[in-house]
C-alpha positions as CSV (number, residue, x, y, z in Angstrom):
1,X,24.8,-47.8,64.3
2,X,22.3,-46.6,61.7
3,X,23.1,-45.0,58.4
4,X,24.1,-40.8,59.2
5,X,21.1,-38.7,57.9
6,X,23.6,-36.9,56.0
7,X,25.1,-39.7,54.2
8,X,21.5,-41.2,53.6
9,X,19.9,-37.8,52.0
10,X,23.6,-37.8,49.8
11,X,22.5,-41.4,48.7
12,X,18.6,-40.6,48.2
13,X,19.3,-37.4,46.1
14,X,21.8,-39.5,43.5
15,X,19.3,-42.2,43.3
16,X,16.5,-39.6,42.6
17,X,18.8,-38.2,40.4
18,X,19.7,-41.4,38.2
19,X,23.3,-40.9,39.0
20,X,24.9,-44.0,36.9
21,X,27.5,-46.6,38.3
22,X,30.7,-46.4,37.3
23,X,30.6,-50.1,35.6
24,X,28.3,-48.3,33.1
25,X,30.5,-46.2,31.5
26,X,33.8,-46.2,29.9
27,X,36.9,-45.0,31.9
28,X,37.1,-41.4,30.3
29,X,33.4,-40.9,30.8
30,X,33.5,-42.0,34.4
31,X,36.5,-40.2,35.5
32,X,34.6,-37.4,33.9
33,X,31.5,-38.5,36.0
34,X,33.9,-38.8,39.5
35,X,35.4,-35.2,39.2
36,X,31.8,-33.8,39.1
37,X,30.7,-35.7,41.5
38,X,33.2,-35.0,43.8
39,X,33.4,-31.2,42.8
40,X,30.1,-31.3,44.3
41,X,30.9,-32.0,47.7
42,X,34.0,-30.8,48.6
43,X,34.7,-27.8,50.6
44,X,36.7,-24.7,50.0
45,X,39.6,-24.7,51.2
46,X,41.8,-21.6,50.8
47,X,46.2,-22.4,51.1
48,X,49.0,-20.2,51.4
49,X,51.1,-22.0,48.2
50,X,50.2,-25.1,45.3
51,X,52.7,-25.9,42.8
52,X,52.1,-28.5,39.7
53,X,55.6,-30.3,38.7
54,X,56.5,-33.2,36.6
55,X,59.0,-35.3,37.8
56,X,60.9,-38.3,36.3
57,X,59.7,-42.1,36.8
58,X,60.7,-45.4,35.1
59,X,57.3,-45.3,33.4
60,X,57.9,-41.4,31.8
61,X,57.7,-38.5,33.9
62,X,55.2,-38.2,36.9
63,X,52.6,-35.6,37.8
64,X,52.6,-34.4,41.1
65,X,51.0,-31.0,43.2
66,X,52.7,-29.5,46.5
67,X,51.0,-28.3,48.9
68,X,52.9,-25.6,51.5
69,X,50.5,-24.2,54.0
70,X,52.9,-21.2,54.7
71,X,55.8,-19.5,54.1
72,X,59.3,-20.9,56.0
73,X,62.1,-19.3,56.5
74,X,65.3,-21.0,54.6
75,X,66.0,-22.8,57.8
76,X,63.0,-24.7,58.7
77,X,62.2,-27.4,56.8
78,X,58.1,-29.1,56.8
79,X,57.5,-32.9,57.3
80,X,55.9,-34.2,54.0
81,X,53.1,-36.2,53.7
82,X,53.0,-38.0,50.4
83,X,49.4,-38.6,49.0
84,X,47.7,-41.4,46.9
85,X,44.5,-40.6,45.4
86,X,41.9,-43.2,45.4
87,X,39.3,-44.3,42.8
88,X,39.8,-48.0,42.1
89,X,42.9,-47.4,40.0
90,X,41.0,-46.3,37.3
91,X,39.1,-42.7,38.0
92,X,40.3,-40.1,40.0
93,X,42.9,-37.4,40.0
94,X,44.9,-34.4,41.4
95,X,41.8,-32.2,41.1
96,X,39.5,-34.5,42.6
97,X,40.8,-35.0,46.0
98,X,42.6,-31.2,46.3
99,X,40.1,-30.1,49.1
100,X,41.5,-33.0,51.4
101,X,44.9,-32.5,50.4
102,X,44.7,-28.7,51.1
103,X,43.2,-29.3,54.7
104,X,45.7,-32.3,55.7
105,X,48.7,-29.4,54.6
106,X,46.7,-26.7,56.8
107,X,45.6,-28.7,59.6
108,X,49.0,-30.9,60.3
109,X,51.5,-28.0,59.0
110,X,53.0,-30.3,56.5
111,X,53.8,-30.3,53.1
112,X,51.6,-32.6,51.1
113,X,52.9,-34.0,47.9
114,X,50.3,-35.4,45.8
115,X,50.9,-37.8,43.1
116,X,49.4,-38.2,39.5
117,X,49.8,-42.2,39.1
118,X,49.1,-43.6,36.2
119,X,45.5,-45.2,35.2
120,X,44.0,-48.5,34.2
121,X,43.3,-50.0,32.3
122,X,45.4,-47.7,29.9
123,X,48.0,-48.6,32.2
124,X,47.5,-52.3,34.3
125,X,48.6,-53.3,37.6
126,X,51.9,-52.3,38.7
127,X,52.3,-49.2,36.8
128,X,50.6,-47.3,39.4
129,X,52.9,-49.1,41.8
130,X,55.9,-47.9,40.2
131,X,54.4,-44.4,39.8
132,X,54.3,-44.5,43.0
133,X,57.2,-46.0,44.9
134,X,59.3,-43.8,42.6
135,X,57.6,-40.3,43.5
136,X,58.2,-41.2,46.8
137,X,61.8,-41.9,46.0
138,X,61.6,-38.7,44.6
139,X,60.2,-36.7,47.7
140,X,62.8,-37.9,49.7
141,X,66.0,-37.2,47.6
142,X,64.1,-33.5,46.4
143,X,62.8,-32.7,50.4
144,X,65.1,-29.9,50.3
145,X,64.7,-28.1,47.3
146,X,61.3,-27.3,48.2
147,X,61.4,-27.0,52.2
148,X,60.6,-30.4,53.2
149,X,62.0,-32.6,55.7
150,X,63.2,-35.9,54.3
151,X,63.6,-37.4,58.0
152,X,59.6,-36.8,58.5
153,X,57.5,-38.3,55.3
154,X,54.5,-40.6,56.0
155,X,52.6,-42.1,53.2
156,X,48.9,-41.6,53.0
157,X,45.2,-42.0,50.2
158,X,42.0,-43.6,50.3
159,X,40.9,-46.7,48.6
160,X,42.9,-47.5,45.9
161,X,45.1,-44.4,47.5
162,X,45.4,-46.6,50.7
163,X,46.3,-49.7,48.9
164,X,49.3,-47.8,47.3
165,X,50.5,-46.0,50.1
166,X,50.3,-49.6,52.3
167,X,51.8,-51.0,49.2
168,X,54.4,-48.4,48.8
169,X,55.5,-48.7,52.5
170,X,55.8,-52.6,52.3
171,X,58.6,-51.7,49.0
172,X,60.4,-48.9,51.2
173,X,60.7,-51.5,54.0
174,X,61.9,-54.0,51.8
175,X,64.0,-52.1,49.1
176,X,66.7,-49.3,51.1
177,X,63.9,-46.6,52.0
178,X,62.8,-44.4,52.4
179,X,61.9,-44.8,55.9
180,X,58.9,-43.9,56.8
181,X,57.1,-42.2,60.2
182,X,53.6,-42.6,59.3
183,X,51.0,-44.5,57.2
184,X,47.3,-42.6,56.5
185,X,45.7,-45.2,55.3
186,X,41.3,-44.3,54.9
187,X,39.3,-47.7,54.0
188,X,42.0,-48.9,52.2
189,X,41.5,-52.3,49.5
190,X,44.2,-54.3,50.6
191,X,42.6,-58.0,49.9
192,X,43.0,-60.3,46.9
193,X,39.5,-60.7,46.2
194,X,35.9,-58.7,47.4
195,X,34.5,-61.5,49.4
196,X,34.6,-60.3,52.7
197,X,31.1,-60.6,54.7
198,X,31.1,-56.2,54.3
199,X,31.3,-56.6,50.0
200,X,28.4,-59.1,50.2
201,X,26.6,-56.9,53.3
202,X,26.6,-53.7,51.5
203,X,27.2,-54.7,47.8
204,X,24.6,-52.3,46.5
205,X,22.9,-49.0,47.6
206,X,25.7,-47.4,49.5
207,X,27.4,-45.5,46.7
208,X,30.1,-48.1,46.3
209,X,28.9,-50.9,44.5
210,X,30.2,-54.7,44.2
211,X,29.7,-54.6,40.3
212,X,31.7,-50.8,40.3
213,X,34.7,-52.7,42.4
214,X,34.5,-56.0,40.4
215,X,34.8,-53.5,36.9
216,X,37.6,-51.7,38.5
217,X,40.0,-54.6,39.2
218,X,39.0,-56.1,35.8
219,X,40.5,-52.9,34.6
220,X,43.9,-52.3,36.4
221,X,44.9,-56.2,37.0
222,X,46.2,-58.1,34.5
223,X,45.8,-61.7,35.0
224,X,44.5,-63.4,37.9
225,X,48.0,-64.1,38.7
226,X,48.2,-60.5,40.2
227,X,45.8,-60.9,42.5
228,X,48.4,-62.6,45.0
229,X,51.1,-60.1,44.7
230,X,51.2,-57.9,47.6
231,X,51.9,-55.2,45.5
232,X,48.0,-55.3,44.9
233,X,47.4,-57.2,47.9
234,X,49.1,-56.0,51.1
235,X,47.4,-58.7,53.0
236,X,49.1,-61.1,50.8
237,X,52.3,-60.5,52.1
238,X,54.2,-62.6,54.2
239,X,55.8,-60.3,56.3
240,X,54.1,-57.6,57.5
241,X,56.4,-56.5,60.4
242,X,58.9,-53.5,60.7
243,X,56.6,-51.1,59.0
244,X,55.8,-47.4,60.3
245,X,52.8,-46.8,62.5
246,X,49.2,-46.5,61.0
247,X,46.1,-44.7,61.2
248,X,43.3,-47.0,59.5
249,X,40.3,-45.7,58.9
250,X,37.6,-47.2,58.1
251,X,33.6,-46.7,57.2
252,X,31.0,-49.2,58.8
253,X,28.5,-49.1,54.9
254,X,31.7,-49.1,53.1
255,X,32.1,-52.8,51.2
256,X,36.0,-52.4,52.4
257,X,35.3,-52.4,55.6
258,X,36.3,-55.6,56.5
259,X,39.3,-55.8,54.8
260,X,40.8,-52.5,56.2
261,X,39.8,-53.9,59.9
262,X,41.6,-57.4,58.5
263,X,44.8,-55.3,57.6
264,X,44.8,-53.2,61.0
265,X,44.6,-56.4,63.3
266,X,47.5,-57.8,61.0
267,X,49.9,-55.3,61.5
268,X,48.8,-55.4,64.6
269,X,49.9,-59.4,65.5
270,X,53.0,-58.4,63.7
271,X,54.1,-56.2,66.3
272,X,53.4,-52.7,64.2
273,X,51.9,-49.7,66.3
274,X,48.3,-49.4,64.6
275,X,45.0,-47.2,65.8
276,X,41.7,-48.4,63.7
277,X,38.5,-45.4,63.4
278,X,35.7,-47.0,62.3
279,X,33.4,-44.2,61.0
280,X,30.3,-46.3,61.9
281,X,27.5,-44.7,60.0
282,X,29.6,-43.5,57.1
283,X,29.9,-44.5,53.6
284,X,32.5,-45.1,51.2
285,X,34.0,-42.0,49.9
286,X,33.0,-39.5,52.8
287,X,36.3,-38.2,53.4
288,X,36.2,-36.0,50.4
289,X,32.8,-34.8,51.4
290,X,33.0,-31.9,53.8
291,X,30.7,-29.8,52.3
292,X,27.8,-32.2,53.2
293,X,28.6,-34.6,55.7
294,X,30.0,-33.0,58.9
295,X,32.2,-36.6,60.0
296,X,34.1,-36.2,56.9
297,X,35.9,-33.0,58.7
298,X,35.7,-35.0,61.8
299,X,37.8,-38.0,59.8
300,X,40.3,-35.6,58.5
301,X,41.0,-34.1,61.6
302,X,41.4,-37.4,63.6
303,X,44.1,-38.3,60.5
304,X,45.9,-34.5,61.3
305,X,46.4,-35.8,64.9
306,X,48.0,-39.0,64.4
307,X,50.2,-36.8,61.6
308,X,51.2,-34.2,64.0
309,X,52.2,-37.1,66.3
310,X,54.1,-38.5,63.9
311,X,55.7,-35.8,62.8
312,X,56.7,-34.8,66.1
């Protein structure tokens, strides 16, 4: 399928407009760079209630943003979807992806808790990890105290947001819970290294660049060591049966491509419940961009589907 017009006149007016990569700049200045980037193309979206908490994690205490898309009664109680940012571990933040967050509470009529991991390289590989897995400790043991219903969480993010939340569900399968309903997982990076044919194919000109993901994981991993541990690389791990069902989408100019079709036909052969959306004319990072590309609203309600079907 050819390139959407809409994606294609996003990616001719940042070239016209000298829009630098984010290998160029240092991590402050191009987490700057992402929030106006993104502030620039993502809709308004009104919600009934967002609250801003700190809660504690093994690191220090952890940022994180509700979303309630109406007022409950003290007896109901709203499934939760918990919410990874992406932005290569790196960039990116509570502000930057609000829009989507605000539509997946509307749209699916669940609470969304998004969460404020910590950053590289200020902060390597796992600490976002652990950020992670214990906010979503958190959700379930606090469901209650803010109308949520700890028997219907799901896990979701993009990108680097997808790799956490596939991460994140690998640890709750492995480590007591929580158990999960639901993974929402939108071109997740989930292989140890960018060589897929897709990194090569599109590894410049379509926004997300092979030197920009090659400067992220230099920041957040540690060694090369880490690249095997399936804490950064889901497909690394060697059991990837008995985890909730999935929702993988993916975009078809998108470098990670490849590896989030890899990771769906994995779970897959190991007997998981899995639907794959490729978003064939897309590029990476549409999901947040509903203010100019009509299939990111398209991709968001697809994802509020397979929610309310989990949920339910």
């Amino acid at each position: 399928m050819p390139l959407d017009i809409q994606a294609r006149t996003l990616l001719d007016a940042a070239k016209a407009a000298g829009v630098p990569e984010m290998w160029e700049l240092t991590p402050a200045m191009a987490r700057a760079e992402y929030l106006k980037r993104t502030a620039k193309v993502k809709p308004k979206v009104d919600i009934w209630k967002v609250e801003d908490r700190q809660i504690p994690g093994p690191l220090g205490s952890i940022g994180v943003r509700i979303y309630t898309p109406r007022a409950v009664d003290g007896s109901e109680l709203l499934p939760i979807l918990v919410w990874y940012h992406g932005g290569g571990f790196v960039i990116g933040d509570l502000d930057s992806h609000d829009a989507a967050c605000r539509a997946l509470s509307n749209q699916a009529d669940c609470l969304v808790v998004a969460v404020d991991y910590r950053l590289a390289p200020e902060h390597k590989f796992p600490a976002a990890v652990i950020d992670c897995e214990a906010a979503l400790r958190w959700v379930a043991e606090s469901a209650s105290d803010f109308g949520g219903d700890r028997a219907k969480i799901a896990v979701g993010g993009d990108s680097a947001g997808g790799n956490l939340a596939a991460a994140v569900a690998l640890l709750a399968r492995d480590n007591g819970g929580p158990k999960l309903c639901f993974q929402l997982l939108i071109y997740p990076c989930v292989a140890p290294e960018p060589e897929t044919r897709s990194h090569h194919q599109f590894a410049e000109g379509y926004l997300l660049t092979r030197k920009t993901i090659t400067w992220f994981y230099e920041q957040y991993l540690r060694t090369s060591k880490d690249i095997r541990d399936p804490r950064y690389a889901p497909l690394e791990a060697d059991d990837l049966s008995s985890l909730p069902p999935a929702l993988v989408i993916v975009a078809g100019y998108d470098p990670l491509r490849d590896e989030g079709v890899d990771y769906a036909r994995a779970l897959i052969e190991a007997g998981n419940q899995v639907s794959l959306s490729n978003y064939e004319g897309m590029i990476h990072g549409f999901y947040l961009m509903g203010a100019v590309i009509d299939m990111a609203n398209k991709a968001i309600e697809e994802s509020v589907i397979h929610l309310k079907s989990a949920f339910n």
